[in-house]
N, CA, C and O of each residue as an XYZ file, in Angstrom:
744
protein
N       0.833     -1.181      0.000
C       0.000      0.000      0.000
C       0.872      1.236      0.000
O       2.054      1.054      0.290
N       0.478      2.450     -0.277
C       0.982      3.441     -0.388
C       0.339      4.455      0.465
O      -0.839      4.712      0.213
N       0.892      5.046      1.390
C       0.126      6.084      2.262
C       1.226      7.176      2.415
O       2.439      7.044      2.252
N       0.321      8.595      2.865
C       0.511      9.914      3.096
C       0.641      9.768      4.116
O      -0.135      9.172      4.864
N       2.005     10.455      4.490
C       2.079     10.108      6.088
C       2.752     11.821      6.659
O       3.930     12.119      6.463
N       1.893     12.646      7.263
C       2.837     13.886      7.873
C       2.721     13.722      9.374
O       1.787     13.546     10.157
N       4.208     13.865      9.479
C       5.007     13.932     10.423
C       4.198     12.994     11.962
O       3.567     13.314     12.969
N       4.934     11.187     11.051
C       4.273      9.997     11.527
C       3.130     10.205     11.480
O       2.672      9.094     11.748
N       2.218     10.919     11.312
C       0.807     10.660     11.608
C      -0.208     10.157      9.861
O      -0.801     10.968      9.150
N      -0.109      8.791      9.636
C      -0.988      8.870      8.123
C      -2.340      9.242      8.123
O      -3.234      9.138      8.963
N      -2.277      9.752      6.865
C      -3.497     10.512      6.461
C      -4.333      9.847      5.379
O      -5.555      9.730      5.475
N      -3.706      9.470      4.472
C      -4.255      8.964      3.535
C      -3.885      7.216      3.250
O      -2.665      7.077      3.335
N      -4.371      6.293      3.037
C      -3.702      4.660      2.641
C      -4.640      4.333      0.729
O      -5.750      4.588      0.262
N      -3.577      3.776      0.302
C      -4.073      3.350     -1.301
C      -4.054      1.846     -0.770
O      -3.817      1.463      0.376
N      -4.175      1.553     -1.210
C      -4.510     -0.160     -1.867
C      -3.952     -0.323     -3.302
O      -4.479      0.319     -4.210
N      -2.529     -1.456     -3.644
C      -2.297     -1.111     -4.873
C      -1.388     -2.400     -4.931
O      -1.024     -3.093     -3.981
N      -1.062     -2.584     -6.497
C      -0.144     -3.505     -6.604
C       1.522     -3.162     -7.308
O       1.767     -2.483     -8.306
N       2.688     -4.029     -6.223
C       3.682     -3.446     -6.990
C       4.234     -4.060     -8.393
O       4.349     -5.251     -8.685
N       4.529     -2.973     -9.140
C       5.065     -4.145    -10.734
C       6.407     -4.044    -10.601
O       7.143     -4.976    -10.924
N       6.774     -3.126    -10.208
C       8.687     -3.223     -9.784
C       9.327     -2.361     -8.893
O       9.006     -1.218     -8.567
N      10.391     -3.132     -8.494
C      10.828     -2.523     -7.022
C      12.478     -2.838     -7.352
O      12.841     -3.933     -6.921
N      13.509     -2.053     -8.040
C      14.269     -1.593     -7.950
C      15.074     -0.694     -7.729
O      14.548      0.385     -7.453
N      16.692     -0.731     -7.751
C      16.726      0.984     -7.031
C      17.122      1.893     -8.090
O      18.155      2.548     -7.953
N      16.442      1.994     -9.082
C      16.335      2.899    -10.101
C      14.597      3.310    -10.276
O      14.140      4.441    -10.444
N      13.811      1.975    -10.174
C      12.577      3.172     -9.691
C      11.704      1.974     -8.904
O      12.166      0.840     -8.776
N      10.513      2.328     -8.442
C       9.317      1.698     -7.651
C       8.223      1.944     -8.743
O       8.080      3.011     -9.342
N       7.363      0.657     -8.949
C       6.139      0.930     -9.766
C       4.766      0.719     -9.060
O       4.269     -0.393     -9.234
N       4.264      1.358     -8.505
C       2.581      1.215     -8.001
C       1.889      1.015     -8.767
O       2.147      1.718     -9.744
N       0.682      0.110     -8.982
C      -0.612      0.132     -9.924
C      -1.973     -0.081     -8.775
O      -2.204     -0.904     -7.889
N      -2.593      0.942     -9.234
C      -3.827      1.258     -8.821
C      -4.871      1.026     -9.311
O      -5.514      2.014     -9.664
N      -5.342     -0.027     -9.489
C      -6.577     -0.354    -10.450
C      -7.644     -0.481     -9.958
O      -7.769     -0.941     -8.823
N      -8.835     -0.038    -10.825
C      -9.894      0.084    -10.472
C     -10.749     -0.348     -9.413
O     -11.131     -1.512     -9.538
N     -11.091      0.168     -8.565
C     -12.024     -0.501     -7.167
C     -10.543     -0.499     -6.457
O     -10.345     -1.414     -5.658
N      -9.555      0.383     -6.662
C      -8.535      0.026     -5.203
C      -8.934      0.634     -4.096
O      -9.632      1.636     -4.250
N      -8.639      0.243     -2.865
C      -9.102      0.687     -1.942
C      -9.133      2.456     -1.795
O      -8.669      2.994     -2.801
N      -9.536      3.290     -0.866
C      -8.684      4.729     -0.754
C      -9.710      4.524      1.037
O     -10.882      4.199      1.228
N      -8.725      4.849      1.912
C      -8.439      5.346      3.367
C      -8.492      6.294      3.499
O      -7.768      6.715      2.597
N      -9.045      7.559      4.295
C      -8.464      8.850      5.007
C      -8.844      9.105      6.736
O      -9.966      9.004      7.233
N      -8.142      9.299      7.129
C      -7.902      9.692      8.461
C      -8.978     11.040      8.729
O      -9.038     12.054      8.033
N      -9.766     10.733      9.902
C     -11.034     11.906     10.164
C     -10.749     13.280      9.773
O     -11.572     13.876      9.079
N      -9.187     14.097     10.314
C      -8.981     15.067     10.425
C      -7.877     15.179      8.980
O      -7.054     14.331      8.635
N      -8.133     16.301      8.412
C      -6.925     16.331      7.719
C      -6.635     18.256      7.890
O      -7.458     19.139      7.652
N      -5.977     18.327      8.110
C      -5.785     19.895      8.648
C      -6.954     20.840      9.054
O      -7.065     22.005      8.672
N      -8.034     20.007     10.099
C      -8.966     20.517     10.519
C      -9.938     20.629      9.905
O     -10.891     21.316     10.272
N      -9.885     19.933      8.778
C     -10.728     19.287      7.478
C     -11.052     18.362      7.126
O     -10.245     17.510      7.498
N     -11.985     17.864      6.457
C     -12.146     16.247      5.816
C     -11.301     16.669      4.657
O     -11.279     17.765      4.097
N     -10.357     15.196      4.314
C      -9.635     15.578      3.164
C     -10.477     15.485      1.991
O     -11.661     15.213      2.189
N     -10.023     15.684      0.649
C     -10.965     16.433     -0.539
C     -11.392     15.425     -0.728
O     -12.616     15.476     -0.606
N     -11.019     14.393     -0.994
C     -11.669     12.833     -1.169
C     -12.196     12.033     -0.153
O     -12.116     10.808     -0.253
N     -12.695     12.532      0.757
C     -12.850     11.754      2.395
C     -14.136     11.082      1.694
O     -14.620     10.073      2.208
N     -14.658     11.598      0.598
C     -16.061     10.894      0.166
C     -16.076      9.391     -0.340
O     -16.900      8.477     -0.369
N     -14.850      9.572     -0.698
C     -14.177      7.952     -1.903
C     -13.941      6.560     -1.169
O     -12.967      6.709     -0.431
N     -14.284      5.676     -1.107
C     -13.761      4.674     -0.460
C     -12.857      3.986     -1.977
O     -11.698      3.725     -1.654
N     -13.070      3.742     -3.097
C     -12.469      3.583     -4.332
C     -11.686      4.315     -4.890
O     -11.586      5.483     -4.516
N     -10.975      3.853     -5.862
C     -10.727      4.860     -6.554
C     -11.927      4.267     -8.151
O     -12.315      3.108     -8.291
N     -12.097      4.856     -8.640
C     -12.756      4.964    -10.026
C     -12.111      5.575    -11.241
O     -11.314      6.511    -11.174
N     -12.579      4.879    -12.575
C     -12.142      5.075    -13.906
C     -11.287      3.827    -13.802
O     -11.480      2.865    -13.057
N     -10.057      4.055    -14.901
C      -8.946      3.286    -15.254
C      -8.185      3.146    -13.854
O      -8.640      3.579    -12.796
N      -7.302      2.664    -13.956
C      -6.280      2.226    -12.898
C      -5.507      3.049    -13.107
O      -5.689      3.476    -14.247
N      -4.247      3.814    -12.337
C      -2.671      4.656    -12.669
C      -1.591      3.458    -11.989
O      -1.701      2.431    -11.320
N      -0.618      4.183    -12.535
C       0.495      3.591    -12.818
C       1.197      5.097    -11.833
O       1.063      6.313    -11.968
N       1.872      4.323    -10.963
C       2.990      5.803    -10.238
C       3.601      5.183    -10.502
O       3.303      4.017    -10.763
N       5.303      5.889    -10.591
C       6.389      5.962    -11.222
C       7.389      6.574     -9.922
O       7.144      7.673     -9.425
N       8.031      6.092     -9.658
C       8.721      6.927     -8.183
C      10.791      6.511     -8.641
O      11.062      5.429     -9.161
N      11.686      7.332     -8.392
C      12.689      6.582     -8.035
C      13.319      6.878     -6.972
O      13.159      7.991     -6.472
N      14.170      5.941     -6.401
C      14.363      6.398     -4.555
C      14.719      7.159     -4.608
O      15.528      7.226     -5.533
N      14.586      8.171     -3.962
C      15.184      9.685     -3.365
C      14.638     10.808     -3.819
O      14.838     11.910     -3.308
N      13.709     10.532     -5.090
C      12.988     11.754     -5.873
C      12.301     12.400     -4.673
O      12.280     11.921     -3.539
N      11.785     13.458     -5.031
C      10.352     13.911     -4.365
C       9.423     14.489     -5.680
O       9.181     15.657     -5.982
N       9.065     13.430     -6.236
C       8.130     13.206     -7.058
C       7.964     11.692     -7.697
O       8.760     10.754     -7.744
N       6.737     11.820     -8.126
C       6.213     10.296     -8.733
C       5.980     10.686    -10.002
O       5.962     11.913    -10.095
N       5.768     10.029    -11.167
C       4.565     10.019    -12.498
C       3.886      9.399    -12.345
O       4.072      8.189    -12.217
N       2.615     10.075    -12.286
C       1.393      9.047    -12.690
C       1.170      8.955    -14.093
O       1.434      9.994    -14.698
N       0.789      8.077    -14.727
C      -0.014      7.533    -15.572
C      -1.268      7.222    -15.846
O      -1.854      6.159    -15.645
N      -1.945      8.973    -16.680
C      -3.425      8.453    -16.605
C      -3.999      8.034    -17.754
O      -3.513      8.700    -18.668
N      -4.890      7.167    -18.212
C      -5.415      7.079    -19.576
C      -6.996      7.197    -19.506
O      -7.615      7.185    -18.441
N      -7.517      7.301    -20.621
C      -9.041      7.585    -20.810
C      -9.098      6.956    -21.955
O      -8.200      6.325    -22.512
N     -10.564      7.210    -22.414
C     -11.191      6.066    -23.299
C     -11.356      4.556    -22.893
O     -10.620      3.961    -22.106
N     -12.874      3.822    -23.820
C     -12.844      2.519    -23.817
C     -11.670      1.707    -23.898
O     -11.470      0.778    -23.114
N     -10.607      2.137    -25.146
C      -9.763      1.286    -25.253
C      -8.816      2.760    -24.837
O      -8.787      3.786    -25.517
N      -8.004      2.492    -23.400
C      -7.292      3.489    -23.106
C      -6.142      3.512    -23.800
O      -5.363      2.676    -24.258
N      -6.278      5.236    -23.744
C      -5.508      5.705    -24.198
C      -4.614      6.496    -23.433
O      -5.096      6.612    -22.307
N      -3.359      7.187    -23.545
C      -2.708      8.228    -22.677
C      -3.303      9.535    -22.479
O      -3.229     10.473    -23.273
N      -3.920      9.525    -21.322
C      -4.915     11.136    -21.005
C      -3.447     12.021    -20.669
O      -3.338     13.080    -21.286
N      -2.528     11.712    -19.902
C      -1.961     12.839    -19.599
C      -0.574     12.145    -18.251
O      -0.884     11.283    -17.428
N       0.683     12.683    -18.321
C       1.431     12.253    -17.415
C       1.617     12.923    -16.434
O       2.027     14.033    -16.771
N       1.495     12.780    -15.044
C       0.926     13.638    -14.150
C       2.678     13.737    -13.158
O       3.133     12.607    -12.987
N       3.166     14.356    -12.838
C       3.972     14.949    -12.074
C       3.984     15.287    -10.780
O       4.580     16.337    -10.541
N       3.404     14.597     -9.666
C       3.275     14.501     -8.349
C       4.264     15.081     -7.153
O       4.551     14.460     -6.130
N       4.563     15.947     -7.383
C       5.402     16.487     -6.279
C       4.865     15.994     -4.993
O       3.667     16.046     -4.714
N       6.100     15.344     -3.943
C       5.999     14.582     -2.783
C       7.253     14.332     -2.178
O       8.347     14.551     -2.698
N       7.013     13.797     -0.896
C       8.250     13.724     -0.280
C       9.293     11.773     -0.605
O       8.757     10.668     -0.687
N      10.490     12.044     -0.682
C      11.152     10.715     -1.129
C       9.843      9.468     -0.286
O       9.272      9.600      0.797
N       9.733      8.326     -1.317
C       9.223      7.461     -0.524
C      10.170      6.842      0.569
O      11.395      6.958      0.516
N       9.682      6.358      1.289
C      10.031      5.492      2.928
C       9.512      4.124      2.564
O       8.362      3.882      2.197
N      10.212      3.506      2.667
C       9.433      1.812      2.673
C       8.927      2.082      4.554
O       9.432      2.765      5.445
N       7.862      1.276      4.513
C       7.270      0.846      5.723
C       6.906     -0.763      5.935
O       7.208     -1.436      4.950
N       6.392     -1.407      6.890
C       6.074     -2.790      6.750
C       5.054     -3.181      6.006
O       4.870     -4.369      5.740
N       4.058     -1.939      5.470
C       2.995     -1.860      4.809
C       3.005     -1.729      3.226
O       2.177     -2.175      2.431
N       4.205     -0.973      2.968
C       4.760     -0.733      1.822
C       5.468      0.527      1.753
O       6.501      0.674      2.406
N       5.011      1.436      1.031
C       5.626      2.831      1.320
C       5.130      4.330      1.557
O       4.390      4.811      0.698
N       5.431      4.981      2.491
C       5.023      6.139      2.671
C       5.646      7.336      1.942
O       6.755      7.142      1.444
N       5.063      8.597      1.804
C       5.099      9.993      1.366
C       4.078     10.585      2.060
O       3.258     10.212      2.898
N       4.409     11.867      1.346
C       3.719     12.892      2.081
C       3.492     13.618      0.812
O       4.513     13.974      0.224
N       2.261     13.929      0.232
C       1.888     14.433     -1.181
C       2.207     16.124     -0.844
O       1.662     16.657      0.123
N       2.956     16.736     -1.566
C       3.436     18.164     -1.575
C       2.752     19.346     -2.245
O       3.258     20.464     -2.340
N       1.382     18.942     -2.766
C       0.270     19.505     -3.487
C       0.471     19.970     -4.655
O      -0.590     19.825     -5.262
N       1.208     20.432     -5.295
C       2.046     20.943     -6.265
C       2.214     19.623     -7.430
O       2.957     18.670     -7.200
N       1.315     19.760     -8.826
C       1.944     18.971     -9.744
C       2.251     19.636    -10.588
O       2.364     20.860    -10.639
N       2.451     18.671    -11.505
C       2.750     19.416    -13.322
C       2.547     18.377    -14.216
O       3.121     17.299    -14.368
N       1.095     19.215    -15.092
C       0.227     17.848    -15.875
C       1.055     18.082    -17.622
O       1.242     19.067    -18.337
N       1.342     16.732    -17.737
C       2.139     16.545    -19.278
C       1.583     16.133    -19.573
O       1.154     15.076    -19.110
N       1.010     17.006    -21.092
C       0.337     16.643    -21.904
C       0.993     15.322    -22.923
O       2.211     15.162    -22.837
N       0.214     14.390    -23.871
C       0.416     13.726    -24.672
C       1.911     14.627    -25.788
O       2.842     13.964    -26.246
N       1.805     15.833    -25.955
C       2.095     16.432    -27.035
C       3.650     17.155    -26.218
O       4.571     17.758    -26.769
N       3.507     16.878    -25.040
C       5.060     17.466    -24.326
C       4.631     18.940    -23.667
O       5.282     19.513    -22.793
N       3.587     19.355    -24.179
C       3.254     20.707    -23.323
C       3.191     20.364    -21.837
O       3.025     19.200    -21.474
N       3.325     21.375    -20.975
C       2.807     20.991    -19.443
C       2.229     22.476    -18.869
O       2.279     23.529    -19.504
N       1.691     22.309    -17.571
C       1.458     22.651    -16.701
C       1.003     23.212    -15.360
O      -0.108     22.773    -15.064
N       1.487     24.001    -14.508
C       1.064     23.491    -13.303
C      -0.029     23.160    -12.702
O      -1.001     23.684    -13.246
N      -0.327     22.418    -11.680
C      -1.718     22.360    -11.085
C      -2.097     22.634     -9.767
O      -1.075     22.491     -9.096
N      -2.932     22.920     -9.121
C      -3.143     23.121     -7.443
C      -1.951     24.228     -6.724
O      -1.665     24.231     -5.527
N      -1.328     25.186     -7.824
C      -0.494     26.074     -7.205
C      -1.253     26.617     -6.005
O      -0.847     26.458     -4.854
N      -2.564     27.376     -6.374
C      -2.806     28.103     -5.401
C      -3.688     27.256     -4.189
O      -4.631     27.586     -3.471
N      -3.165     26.432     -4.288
C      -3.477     25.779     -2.818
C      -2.488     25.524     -1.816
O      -2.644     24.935     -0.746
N      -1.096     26.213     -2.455
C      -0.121     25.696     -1.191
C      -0.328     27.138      0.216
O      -0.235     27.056      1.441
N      -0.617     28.291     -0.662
C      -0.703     29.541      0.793
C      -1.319     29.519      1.436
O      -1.224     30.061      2.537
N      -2.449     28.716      0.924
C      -3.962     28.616      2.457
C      -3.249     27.339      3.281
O      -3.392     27.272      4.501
N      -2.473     26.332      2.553
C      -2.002     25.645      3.430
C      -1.023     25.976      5.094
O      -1.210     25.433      6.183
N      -0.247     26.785      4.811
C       0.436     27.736      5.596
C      -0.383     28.467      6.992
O      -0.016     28.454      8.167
N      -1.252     28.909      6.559
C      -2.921     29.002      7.649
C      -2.742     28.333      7.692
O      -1.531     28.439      7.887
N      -3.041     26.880      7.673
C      -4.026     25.485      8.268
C      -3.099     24.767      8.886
O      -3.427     23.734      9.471
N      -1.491     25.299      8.849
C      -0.303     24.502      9.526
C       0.672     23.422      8.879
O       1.830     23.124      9.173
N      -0.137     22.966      7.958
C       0.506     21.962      7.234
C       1.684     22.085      6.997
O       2.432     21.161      7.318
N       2.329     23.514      6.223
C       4.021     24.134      6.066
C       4.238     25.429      6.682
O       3.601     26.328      7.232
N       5.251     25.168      6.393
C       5.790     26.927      6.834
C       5.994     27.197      5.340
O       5.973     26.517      4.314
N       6.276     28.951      5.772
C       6.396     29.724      4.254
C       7.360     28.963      3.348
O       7.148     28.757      2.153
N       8.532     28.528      4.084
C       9.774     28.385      4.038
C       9.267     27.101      2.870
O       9.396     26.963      1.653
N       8.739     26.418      3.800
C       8.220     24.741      3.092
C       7.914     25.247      1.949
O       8.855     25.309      1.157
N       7.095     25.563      1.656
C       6.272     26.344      0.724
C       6.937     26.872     -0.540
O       6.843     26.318     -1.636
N       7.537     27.859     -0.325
C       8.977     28.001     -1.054
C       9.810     27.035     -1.736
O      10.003     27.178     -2.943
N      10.543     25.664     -0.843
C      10.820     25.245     -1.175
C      10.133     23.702     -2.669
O      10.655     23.069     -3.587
N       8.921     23.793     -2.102
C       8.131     22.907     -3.171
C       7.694     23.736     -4.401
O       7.338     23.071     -5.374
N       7.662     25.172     -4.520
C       7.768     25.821     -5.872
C       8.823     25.520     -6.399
O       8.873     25.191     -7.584
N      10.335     25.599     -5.275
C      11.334     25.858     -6.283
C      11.429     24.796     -7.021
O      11.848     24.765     -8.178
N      10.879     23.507     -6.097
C      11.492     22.193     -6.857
C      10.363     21.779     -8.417
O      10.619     21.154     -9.447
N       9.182     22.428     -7.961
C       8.425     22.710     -9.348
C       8.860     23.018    -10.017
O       8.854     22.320    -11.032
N       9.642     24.377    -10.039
C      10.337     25.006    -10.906
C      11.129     24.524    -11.670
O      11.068     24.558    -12.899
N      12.247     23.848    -10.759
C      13.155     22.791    -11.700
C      12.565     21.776    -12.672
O      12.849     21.604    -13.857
N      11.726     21.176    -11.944
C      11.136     19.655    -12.834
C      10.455     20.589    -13.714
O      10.537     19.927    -14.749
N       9.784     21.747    -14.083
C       9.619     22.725    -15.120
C      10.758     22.861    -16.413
O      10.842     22.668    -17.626
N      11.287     23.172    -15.645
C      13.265     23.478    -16.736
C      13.479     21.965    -17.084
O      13.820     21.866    -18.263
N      13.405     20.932    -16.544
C      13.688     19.191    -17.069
C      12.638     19.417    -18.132
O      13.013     19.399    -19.305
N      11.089     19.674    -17.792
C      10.513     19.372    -18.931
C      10.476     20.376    -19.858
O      10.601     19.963    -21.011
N      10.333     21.667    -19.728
C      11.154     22.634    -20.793
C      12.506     22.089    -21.823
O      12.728     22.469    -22.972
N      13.199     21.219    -21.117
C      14.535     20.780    -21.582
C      14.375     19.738    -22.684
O      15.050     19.591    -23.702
N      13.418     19.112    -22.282
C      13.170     18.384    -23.029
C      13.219     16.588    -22.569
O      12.929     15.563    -23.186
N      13.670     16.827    -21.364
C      14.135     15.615    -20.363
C      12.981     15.007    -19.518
O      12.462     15.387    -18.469
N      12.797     14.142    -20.168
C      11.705     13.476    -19.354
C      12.578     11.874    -18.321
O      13.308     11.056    -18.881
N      12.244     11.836    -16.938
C      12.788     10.311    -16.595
C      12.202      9.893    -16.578
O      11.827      9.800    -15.409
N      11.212      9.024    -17.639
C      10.350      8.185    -16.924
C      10.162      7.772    -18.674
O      10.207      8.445    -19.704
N       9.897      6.085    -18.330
C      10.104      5.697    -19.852
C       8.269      5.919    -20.055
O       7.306      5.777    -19.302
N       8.459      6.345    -21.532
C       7.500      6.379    -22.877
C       6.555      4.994    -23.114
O       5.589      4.899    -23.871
N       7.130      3.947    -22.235
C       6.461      2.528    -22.531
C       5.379      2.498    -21.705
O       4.475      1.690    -21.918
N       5.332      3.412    -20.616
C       4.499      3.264    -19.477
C       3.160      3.222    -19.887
O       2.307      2.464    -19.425
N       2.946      4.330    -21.055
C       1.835      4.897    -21.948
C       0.699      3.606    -22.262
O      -0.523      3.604    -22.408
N       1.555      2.725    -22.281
C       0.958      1.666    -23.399
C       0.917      0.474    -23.005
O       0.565     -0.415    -23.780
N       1.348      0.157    -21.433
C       0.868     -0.701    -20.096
C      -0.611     -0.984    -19.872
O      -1.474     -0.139    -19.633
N      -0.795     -2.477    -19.999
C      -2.214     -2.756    -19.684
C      -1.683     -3.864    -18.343
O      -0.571     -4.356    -18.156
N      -2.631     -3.971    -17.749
C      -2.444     -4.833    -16.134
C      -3.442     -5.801    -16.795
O      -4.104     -5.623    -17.818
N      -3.396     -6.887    -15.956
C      -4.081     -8.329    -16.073
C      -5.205     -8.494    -15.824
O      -5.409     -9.165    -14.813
N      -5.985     -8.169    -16.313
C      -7.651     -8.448    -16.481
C      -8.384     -9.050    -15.209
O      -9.439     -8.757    -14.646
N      -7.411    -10.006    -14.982
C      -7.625    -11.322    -13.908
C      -7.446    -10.923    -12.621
O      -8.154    -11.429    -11.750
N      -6.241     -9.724    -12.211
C      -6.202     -8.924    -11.024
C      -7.238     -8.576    -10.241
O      -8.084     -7.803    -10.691
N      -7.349     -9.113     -8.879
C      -8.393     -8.392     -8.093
C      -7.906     -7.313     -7.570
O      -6.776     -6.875     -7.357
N      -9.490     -6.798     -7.324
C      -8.736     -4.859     -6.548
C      -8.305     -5.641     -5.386
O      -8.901     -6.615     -4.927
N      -6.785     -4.923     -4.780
C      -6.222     -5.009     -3.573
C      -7.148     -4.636     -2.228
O      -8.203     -4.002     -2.212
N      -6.601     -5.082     -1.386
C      -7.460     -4.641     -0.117
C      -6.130     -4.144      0.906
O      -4.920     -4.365      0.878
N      -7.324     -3.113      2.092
C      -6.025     -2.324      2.770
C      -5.896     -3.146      3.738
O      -6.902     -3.798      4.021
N      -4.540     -3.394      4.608
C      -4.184     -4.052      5.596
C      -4.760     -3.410      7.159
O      -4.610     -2.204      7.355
N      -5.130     -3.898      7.766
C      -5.439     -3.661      8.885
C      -4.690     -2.595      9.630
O      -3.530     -2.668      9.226
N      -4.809     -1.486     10.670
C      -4.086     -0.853     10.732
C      -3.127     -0.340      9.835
O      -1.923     -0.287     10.086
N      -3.786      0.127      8.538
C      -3.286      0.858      7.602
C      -2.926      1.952      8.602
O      -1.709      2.098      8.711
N      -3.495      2.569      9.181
C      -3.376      3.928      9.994
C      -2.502      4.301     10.999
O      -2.284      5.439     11.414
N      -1.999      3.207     11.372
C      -1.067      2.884     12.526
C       0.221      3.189     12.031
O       0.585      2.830     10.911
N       1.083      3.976     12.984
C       2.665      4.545     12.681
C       3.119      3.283     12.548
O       4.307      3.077     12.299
């Protein structure tokens, strides 16, 4: 499983399956009917999805390599999917746990289009965060700048994350995962 975890306390748990676990990258798949967890409080809030026990549509594909603080997702649409868009997840390096692995989602993405265009998403949600405690300014700061960069990679023309991902189908036969007991537990 994959969970949001700030500062030990998780917030969020996925339900998911791994396709690879080397130390060049980690592959999550999330397919349809995977579980989704959230913790009552999320900065004095229900989190935005507290409604979801699923996830719905196609399945994603995250893309992580150790030490990043970011993932790719992989989204597709249509009957016979297609590549909707490569999603850019700013987050904190994953942590393996006994559960699988933790982060802490940094709100901040950057959506790549099919065509190489991008960008950003949920900027203006990091300053109300700052009110609600979640970062300091400082934090804050620092997850633009690193936007910024993975901006200039894809400006550059540098993408890490292979082109094959696009065109990944999972096994028909797969059941949706289920969350482990004390998903919630440090």
């Amino acid at each position: 499983m994959r969970r949001d975890v700030w500062r030990g306390r998780p917030h969020v748990g996925w339900g998911g399956y791994v396709l690879e676990d080397t130390d060049e990258q980690v592959a999550l798949y999330l397919p349809e009917g995977s579980p989704l967890a959230f913790a009552d409080d999320f900065f004095g809030a229900p989190h935005p999805w507290s409604g979801r026990d699923r996830w719905f549509g196609h399945g994603v594909v995250q893309l992580h390599r150790p030490g990043s603080m970011n993932s790719v997702w992989v989204f597709w649409t249509g009957l016979r999917p297609e590549l909707a868009a490569w999603y850019v997840n700013l987050e904190e390096p994953w942590r393996r746990s006994p559960l699988g692995f933790d982060t802490q989602d940094l709100e901040l993405d950057l959506v790549v289009e099919p065509d190489g265009s991008w960008s950003f998403k949920d900027d203006e949600q990091l300053d109300p965060w700052v009110e609600r405690g979640r970062w300091t300014r400082e934090e804050v700061a620092a997850i633009r700048a690193e936007g910024a960069r993975l901006g200039a990679e894809l400006d550059a023309g540098r993408r890490w994350w292979s082109e094959e991902w696009a065109t990944w189908e999972a096994d028909p036969a797969w059941a949706p995962p289920v969350l482990p007991e004390g998903w919630d537990a440090v």
